[in-house]
N, C-alpha and C positions, 0 to 999 in steps of 0.2 A: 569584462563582464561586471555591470555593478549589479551591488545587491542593495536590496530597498526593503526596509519592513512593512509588512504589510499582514494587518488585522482581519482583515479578509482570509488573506492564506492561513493564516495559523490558525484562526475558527475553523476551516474548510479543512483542514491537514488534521487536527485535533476530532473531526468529527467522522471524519474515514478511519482514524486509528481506535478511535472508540467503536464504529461499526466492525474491524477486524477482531477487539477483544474481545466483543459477548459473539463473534463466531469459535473465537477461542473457550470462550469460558461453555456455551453450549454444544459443540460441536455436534457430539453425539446425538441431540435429539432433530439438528441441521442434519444430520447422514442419513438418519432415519428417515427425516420425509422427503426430504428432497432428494438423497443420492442413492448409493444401493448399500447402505447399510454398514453393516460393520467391516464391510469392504473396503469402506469409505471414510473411516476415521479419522484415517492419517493425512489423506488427502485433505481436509478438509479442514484441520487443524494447519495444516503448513500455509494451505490458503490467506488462513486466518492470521499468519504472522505474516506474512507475505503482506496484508492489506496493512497492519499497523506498521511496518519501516517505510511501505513506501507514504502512508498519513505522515508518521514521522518527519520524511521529507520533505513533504509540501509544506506542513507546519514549518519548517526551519526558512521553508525558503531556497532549496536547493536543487527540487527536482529542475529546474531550468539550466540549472549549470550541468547536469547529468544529461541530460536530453540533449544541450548545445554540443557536448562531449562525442555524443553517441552519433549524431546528425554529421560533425564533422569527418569522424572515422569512416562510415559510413559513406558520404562522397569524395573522401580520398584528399580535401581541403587542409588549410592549417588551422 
């Protein structure tokens, strides 16, 4: 697997993990209109980190080697 830098990814990975932080940083008023409320908090905040590691990743460049990883186990390949 090589890895190759690229500006594109890191813009595109940096602007999914900025989209997961203001779900982090407003959650509560995302629960409010969109989900069912204070039901929905917690949910919604986990979301929310959930979307900044996997930005993280694509920023770094990695989610391909994760995916090549998962793809192989998956058909039982080396």
């Amino acid at each position: 697997m090589d890895f190759t830098f690229s500006i594109g990814w890191v813009f595109g990975g940096l602007v999914i993990a900025a989209i997961g932080g203001a779900i982090v940083v407003f959650y509560q008023k995302i629960a409010d209109n969109m989900a069912n409320g204070v039901s929905s908090y917690d949910k919604v905040k986990l979301f929310g980190v959930i979307t900044v590691v996997v930005g993280l990743l694509i920023a770094m460049n990695l989610h391909t080697l994760i995916l090549t990883i998962l793809v192989n186990i998956i058909r039982g390949g080396k």
